[in-house]
C-alpha positions in Angstrom: 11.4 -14.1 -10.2 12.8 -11.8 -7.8 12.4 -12.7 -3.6 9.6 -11.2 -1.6 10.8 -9.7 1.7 8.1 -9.4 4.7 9.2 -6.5 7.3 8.0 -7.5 11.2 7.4 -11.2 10.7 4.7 -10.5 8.1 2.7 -10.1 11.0 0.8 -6.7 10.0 -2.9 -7.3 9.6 -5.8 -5.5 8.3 -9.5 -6.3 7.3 -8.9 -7.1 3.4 -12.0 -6.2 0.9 -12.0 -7.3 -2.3 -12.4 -4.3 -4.7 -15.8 -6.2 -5.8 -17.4 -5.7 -2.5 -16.7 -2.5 -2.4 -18.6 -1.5 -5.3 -21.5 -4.1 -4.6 -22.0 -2.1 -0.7 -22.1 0.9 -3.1 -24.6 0.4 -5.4 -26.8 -1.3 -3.1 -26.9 1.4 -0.6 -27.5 3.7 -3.7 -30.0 1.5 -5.2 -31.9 1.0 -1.2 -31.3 4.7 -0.7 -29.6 3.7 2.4 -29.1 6.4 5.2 -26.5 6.3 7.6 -23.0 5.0 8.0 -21.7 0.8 8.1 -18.4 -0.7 7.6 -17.4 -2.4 4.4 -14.6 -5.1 4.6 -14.4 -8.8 5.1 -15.1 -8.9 9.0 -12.1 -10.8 9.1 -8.1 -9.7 10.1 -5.3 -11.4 7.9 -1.7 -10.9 8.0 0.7 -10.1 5.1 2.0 -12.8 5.6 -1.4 -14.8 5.3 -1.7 -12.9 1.6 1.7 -13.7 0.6 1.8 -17.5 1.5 -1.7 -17.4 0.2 -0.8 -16.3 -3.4 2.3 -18.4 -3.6 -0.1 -21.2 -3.1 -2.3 -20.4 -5.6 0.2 -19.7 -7.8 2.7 -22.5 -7.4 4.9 -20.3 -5.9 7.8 -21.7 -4.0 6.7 -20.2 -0.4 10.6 -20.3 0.1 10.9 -16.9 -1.9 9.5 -15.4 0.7 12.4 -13.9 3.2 11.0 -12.9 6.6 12.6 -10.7 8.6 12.5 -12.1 12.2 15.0 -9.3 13.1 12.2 -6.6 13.7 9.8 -6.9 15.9 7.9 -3.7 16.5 4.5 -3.1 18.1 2.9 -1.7 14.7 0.3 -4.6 14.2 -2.2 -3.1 11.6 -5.6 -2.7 12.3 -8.4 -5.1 13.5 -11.0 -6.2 11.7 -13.9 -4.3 10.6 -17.5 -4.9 12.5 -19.7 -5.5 9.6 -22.7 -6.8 10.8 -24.7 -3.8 9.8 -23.7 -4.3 6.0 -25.0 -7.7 6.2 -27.8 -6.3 7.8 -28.4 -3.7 5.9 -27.1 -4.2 2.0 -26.9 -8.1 2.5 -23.1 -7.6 2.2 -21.5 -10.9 1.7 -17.7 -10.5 1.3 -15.5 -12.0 -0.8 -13.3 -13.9 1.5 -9.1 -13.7 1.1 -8.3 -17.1 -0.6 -11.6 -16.7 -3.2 -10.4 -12.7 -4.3 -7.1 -13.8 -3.8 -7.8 -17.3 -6.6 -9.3 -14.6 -8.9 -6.1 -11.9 -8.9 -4.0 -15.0 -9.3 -6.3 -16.7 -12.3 -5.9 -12.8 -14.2 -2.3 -12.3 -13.6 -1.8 -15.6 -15.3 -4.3 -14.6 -18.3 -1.9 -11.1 -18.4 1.0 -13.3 -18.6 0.0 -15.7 -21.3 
């Protein structure tokens, strides 16, 4: 396949939910009539570059595909990650962490490709 190209080092981060959570913080706060406001997310920051050597992995992926461009260097970083100690709390959130959500995208991309 065609080469992946990561912009700033790879290095922008964010808090990464799996779609699942989402929906699970949802219906239990509907379900537990839950009033207020919480963060949903995985509590944790990972980089771009985290996801993208983390797919090639679990895909058996040459990580070499990936070209990362060392030439830019800006301050954008992403975000931080998100506090979410009152969905634990709360809902009894427990996220999906990167490599598990990531294992499962990679298992159905190779179902859709067979």
């Amino acid at each position: 396949g065609r080469r992946l190209k990561l912009a700033n080092q790879g290095k922008f981060g964010a808090d990464f939910v799996f779609v699942r959570d989402v929906a699970t913080a949802l219906l239990k706060a509907i379900e537990s009539r839950f009033d207020g406001s919480l963060n949903v997310g995985s509590g944790e920051r990972r980089t771009v570059a985290d996801v993208a050597l983390t797919l090639c992995e679990l895909m058996n992926v040459d990580s070499g595909k990936i070209d990362i461009d060392r030439t830019n260097d800006e301050d954008d970083m992403g975000f931080p990650a998100l506090d979410i100690s009152r969905a634990r709390e709360c809902l009894g959130l427990a996220p999906v962490q990167l490599r598990e959500g990531l294992a499962e995208v990679a298992k159905a991309s190779r179902a859709a490709l067979d």
